[in-house]
FIROPA-123314 format. One line per 2 residues: number of its first residue (from 1); for each residue x, y, z of N, C-alpha, C, O. Coordinates in nm, 4 decimals. Example, Ala and Ser with C-alpha at 12.3 -4.5 7.8 and 13.67 -1.06 7.14 Angstrom:
BEGIN
1	1.3190,-0.5690,0.7800,1.2300,-0.4500,0.7800,1.3200,-0.3300,0.7800,1.4236,-0.3319,0.8465 ~ 1.2850,-0.2250,0.7080,1.3670,-0.1060,0.7140,1.2900,0.0030,0.7870,1.3409,0.1138,0.8039
END
This chain:
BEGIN
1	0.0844,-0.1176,0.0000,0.0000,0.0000,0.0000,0.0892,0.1244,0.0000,0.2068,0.1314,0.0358 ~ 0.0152,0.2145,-0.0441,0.0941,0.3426,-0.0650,0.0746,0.4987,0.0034,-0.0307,0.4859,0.0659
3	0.0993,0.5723,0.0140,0.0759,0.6961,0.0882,-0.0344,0.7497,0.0523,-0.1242,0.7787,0.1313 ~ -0.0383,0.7699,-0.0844,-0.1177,0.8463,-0.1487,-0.2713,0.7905,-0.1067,-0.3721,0.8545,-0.0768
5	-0.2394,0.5905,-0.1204,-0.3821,0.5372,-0.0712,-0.4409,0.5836,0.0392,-0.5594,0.6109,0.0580 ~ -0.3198,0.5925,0.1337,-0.3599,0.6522,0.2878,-0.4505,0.7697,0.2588,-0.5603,0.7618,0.3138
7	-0.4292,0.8757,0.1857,-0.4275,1.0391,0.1714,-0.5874,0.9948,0.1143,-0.6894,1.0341,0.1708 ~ -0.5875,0.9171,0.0076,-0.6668,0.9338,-0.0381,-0.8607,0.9074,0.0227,-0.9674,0.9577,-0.0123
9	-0.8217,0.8065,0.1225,-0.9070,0.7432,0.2109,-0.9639,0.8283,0.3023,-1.0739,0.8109,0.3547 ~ -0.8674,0.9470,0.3272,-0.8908,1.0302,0.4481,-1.0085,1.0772,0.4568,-1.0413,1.0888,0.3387
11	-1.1122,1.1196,0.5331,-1.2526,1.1830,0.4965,-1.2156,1.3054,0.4849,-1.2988,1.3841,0.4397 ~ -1.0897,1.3522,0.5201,-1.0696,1.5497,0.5040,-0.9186,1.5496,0.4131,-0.8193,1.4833,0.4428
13	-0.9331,1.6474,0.2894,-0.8192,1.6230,0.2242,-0.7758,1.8008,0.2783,-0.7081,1.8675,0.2000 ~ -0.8129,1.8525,0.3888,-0.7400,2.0203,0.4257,-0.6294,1.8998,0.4957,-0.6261,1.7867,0.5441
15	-0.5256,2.0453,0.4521,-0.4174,2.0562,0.5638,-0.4225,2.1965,0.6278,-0.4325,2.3059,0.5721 ~ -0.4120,2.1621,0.7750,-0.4057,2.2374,0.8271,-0.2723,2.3022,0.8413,-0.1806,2.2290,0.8784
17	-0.2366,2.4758,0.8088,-0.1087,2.5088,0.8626,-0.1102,2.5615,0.9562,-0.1990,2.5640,1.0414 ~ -0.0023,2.6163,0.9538,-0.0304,2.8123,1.0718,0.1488,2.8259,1.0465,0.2339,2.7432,1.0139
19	0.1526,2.9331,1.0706,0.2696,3.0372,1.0077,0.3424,3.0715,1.1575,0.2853,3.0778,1.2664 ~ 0.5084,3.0948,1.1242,0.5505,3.0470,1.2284,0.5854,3.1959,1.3124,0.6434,3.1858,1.4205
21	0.5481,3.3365,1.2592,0.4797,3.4634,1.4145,0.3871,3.3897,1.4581,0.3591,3.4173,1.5748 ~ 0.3164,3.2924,1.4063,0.1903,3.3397,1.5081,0.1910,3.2563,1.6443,0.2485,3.1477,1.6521
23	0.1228,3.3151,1.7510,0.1604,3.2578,1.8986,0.0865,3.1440,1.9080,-0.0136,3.1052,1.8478 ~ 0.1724,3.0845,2.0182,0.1181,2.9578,2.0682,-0.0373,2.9578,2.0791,-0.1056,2.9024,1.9929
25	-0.0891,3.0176,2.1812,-0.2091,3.0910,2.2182,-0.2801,3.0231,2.0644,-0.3581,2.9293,2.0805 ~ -0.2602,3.0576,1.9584,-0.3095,3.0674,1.8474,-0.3083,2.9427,1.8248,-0.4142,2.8801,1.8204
27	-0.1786,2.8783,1.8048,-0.2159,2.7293,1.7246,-0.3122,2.6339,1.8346,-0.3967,2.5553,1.7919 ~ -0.2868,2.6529,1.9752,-0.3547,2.6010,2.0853,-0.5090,2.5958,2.0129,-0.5680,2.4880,2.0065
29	-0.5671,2.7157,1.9611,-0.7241,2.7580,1.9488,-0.7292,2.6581,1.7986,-0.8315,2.5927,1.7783 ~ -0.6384,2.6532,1.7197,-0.6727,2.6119,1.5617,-0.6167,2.4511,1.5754,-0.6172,2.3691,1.4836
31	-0.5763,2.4319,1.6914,-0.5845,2.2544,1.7349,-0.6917,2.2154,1.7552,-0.7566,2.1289,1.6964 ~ -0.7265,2.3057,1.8786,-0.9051,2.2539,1.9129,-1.0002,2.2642,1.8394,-1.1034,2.1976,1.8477
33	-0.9654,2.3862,1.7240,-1.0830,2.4282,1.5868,-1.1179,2.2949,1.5492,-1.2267,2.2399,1.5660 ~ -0.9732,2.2301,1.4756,-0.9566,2.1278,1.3720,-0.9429,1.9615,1.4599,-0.9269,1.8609,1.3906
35	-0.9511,1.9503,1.6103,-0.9588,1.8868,1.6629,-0.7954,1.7671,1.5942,-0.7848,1.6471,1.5692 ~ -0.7241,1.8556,1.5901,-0.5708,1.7693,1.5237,-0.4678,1.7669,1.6228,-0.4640,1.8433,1.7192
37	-0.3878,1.6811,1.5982,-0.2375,1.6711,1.7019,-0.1755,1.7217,1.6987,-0.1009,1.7351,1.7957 ~ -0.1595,1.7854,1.5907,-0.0288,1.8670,1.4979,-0.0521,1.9156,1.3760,-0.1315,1.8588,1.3011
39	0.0212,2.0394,1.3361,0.0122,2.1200,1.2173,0.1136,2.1374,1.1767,0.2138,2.1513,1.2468 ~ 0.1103,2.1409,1.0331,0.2318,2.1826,0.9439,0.2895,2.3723,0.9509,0.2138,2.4691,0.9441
41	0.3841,2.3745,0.9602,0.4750,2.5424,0.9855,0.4525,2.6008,0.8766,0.5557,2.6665,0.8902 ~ 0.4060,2.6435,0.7652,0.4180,2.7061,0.6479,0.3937,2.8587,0.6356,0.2945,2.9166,0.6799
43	0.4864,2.9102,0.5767,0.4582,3.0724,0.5659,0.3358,3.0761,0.4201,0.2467,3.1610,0.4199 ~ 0.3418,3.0309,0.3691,0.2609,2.9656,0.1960,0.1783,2.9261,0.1902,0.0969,2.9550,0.1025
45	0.1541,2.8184,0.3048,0.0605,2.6886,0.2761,0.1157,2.5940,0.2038,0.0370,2.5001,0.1926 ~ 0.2573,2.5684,0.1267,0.2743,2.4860,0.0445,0.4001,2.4169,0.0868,0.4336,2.3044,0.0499
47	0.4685,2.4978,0.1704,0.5783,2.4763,0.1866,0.6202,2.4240,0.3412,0.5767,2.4767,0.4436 ~ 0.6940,2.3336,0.3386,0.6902,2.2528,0.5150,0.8208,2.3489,0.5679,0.9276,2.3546,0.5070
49	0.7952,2.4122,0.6751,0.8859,2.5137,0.7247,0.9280,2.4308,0.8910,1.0209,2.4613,0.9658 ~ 0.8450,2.3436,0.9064,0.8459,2.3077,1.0308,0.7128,2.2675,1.0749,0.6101,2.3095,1.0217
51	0.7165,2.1553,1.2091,0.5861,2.0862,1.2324,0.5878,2.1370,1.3964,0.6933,2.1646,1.4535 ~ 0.4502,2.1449,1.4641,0.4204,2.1493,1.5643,0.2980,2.0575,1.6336,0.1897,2.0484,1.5758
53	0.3163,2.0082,1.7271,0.2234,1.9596,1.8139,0.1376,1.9910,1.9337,0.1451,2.1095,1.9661 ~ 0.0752,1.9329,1.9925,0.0306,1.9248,2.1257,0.1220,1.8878,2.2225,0.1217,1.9492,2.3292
55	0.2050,1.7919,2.2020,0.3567,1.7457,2.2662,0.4412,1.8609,2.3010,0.4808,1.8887,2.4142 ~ 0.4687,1.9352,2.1749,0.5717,2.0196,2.1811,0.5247,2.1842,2.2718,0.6045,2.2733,2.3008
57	0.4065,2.1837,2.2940,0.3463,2.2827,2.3745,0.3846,2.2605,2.5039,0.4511,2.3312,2.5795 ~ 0.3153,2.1131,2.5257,0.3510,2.0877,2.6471,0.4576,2.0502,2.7580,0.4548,2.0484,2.8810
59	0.5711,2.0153,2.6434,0.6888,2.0410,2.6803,0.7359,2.1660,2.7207,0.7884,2.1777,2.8314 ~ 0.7208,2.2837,2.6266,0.7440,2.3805,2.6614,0.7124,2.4636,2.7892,0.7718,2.5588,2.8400
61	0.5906,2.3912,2.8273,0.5149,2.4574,2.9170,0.5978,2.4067,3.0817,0.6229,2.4836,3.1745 ~ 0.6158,2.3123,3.0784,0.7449,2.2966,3.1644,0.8626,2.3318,3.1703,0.9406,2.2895,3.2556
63	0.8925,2.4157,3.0788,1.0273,2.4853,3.0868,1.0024,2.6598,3.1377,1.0715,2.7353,3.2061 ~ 0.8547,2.6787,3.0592,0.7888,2.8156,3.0742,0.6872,2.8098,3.0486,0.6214,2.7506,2.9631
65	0.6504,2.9381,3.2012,0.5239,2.9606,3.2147,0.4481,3.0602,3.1074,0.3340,3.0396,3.0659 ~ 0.5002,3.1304,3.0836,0.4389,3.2151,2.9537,0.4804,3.1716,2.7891,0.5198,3.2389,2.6938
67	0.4508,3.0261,2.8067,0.4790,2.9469,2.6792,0.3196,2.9971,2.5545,0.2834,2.9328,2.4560 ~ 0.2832,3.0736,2.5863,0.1184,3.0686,2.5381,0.1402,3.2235,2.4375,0.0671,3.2462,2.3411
69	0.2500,3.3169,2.4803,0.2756,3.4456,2.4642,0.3715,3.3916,2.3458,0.3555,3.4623,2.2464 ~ 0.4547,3.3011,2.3273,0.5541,3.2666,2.2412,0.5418,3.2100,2.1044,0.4582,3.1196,2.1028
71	0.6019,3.2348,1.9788,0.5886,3.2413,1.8802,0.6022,3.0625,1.8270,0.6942,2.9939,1.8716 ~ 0.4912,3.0000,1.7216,0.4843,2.9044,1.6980,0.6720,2.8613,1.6670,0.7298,2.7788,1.7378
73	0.7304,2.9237,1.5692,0.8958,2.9018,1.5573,0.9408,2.8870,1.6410,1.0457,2.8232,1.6312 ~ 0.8983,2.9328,1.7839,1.0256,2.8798,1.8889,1.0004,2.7807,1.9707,1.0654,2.7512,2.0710
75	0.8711,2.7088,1.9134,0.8888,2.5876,2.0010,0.8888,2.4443,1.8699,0.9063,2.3249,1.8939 ~ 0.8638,2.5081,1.7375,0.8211,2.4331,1.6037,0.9300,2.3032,1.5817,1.0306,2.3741,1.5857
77	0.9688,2.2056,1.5672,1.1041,2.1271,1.5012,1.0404,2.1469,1.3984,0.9317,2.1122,1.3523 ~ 1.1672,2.2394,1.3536,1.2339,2.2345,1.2306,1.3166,2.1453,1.1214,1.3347,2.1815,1.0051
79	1.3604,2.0318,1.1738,1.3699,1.9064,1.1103,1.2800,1.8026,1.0976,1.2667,1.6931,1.1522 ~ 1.2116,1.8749,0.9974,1.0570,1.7612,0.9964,1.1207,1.6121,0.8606,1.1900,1.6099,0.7589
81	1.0428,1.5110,0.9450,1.0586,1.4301,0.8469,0.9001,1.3877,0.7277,0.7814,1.3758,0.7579 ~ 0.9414,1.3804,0.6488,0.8445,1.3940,0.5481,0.8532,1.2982,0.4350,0.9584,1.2628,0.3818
83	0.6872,1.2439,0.3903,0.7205,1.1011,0.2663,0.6567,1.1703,0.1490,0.6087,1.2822,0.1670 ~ 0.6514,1.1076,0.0175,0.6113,1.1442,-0.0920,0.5227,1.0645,-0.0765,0.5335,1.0032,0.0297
85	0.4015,1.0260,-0.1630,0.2609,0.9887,-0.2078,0.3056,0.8196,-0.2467,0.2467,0.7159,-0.2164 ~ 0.4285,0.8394,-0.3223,0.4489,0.6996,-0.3608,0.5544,0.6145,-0.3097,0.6198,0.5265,-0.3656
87	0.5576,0.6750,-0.1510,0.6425,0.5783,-0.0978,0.5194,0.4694,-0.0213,0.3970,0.4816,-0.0247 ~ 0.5908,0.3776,0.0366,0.5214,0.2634,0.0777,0.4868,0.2941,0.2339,0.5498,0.3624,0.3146
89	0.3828,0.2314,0.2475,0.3329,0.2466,0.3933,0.3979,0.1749,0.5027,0.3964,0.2246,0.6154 ~ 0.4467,0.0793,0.4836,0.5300,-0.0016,0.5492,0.6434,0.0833,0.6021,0.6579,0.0917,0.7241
91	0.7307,0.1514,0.5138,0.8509,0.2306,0.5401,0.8257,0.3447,0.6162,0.9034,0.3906,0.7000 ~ 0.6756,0.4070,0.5753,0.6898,0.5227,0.6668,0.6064,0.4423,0.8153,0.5875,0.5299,0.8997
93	0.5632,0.3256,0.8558,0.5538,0.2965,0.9772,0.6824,0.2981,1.0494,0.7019,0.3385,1.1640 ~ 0.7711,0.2462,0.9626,0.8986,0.1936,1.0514,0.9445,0.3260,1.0680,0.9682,0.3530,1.1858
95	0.9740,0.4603,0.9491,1.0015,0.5837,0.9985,0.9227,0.6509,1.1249,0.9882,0.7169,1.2056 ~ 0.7888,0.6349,1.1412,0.7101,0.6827,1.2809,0.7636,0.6128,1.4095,0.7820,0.6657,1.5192
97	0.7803,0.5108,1.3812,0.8393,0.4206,1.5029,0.9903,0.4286,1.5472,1.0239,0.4465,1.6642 ~ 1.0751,0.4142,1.4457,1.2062,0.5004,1.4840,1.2168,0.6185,1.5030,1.3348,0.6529,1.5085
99	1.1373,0.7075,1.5173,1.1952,0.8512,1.5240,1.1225,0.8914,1.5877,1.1254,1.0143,1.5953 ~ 1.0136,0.8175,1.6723,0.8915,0.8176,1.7505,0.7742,0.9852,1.7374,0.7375,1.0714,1.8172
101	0.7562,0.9615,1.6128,0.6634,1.0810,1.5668,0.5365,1.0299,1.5168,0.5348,0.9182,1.4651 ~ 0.4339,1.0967,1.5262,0.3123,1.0689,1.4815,0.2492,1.1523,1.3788,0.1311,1.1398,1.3461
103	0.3259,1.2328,1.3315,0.2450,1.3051,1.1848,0.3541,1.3260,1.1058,0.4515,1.3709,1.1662 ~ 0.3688,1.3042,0.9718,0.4063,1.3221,0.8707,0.3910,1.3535,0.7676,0.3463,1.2686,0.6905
105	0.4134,1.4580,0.7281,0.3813,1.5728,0.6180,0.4042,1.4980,0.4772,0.5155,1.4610,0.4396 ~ 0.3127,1.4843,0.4210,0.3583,1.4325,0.2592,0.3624,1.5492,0.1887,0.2912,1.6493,0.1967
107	0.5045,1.5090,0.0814,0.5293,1.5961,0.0083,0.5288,1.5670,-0.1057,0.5571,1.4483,-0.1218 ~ 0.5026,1.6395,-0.2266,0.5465,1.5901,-0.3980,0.5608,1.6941,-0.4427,0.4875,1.7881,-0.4122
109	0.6918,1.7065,-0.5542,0.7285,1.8069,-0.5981,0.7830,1.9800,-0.5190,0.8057,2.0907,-0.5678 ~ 0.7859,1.9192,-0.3664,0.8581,2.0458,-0.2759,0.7405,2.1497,-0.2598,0.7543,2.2712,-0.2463
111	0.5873,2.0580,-0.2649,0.4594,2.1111,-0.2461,0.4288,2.0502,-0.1405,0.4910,1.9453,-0.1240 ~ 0.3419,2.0825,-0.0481,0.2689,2.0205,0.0984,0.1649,1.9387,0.0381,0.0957,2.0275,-0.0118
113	0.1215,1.8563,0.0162,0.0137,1.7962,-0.0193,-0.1055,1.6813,0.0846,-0.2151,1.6279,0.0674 ~ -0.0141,1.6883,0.1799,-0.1397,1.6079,0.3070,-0.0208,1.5553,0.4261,0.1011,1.5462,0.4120
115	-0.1157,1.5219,0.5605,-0.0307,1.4386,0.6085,-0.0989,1.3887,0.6753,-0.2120,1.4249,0.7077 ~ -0.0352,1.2874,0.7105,-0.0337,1.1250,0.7533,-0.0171,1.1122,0.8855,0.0946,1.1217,0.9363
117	-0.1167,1.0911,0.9493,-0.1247,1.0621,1.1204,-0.0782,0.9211,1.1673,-0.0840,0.8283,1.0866 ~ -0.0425,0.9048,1.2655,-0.0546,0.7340,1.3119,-0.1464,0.6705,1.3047,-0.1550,0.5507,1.2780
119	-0.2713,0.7879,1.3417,-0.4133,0.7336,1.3756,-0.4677,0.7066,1.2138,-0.5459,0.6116,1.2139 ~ -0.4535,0.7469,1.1180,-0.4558,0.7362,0.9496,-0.4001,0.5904,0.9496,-0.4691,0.4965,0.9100
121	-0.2517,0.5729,1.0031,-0.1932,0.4365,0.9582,-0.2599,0.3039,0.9939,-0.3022,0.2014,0.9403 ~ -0.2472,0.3571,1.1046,-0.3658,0.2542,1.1932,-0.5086,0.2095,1.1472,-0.5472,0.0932,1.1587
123	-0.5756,0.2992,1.1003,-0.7302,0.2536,1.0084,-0.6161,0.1929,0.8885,-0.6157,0.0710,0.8710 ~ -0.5474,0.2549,0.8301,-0.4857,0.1642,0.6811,-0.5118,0.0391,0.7205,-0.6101,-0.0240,0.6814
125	-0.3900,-0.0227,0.8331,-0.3735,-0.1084,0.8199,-0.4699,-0.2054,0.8897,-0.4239,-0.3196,0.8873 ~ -0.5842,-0.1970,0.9487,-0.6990,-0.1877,1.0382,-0.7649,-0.2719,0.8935,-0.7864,-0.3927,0.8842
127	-0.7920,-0.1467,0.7697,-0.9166,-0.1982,0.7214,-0.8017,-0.2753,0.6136,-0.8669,-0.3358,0.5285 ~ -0.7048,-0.2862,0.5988,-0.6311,-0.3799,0.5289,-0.6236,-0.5859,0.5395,-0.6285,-0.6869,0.4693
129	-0.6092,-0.5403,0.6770,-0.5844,-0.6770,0.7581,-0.7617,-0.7580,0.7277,-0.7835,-0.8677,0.6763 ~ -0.8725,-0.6477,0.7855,-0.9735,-0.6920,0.7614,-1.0369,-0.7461,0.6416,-1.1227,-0.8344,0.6451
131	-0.9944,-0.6933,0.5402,-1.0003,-0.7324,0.3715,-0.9449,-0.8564,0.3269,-0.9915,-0.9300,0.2399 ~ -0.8125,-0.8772,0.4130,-0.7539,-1.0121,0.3940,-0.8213,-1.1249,0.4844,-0.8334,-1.2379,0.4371
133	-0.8584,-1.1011,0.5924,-0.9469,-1.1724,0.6894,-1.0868,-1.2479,0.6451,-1.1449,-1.3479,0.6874 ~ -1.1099,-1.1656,0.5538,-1.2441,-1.1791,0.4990,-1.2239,-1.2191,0.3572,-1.3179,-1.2655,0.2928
135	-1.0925,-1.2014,0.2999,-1.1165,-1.3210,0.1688,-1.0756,-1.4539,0.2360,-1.1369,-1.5556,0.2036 ~ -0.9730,-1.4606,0.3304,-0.9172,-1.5710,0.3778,-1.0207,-1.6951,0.4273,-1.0066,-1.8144,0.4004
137	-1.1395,-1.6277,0.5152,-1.2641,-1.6165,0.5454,-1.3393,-1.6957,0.4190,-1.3657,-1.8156,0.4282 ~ -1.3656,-1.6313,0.3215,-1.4182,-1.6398,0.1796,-1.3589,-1.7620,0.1257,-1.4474,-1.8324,0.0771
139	-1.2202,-1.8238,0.1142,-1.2143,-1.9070,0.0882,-1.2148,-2.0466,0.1285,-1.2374,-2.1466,0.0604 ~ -1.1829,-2.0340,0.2633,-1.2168,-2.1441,0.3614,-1.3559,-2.2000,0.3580,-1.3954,-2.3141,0.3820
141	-1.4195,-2.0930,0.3228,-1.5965,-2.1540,0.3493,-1.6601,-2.1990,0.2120,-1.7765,-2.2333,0.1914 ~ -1.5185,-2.1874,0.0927,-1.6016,-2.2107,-0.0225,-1.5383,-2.3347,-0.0554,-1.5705,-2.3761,-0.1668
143	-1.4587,-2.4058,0.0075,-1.4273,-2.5521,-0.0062,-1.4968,-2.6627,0.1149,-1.4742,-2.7835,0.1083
END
């Protein structure tokens, strides 16, 4: 299976961004808008500048108390890792699991084009397994 299958399955094809002045305070409100884990950094919309989470808030928030006043860039990683449409799903599990991240920005052509949750991988491979279950199923009962 492939990324793109993932992308394509999704019931919402927005990506959500937010731009990296704007304050915590802010992405906090457009998490709960979009009810998401994490957003892509883009000054464009097109372009992956950096990823932020719910994690990375709350980290912060133990280092500082006026983490809410502070600009999405200074708490953002900036070394985002990111798959194309036609890489395999398999590879980017093992990338989520080694590098212990849960969203991944797909890219094609150095354009933002969707990303890929754990919770996405998880239905993949959810309604995958079940498809095979049920021909496996299918053939057992037809001999």
């Amino acid at each position: 299976m492939k990324i793109k299958d993932v992308i394509r399955d999704k019931p919402s094809h927005d990506v959500i961004t937010i731009v990296p002045d704007a304050t915590v305070q802010e992405l906090v409100a457009l998490l709960a808008e979009h009810n998401v884990g994490a957003v892509v950094v883009s000054s464009d919309r097109s372009t992956v500048e950096g990823i932020v989470s719910e994690r990375d808030v709350v980290r912060r928030l133990h280092d500082r108390d006026d983490v809410l006043g502070a600009t999405v860039a200074e708490i953002m990683t900036a070394r985002v890792r990111t798959c194309e449409p036609e890489h395999d799903l398999d590879a980017l599990m093992a990338l989520m699991t080694e590098h212990r991240i849960r969203h991944v920005p797909v890219v094609e052509d150095a354009r933002l084009v969707g990303v890929v949750s754990i919770g996405d991988v998880v239905k993949s491979r959810m309604t995958q397994l079940e498809f095979e279950r049920d021909q496996l199923d299918s053939y057992v009962h037809q001999t």
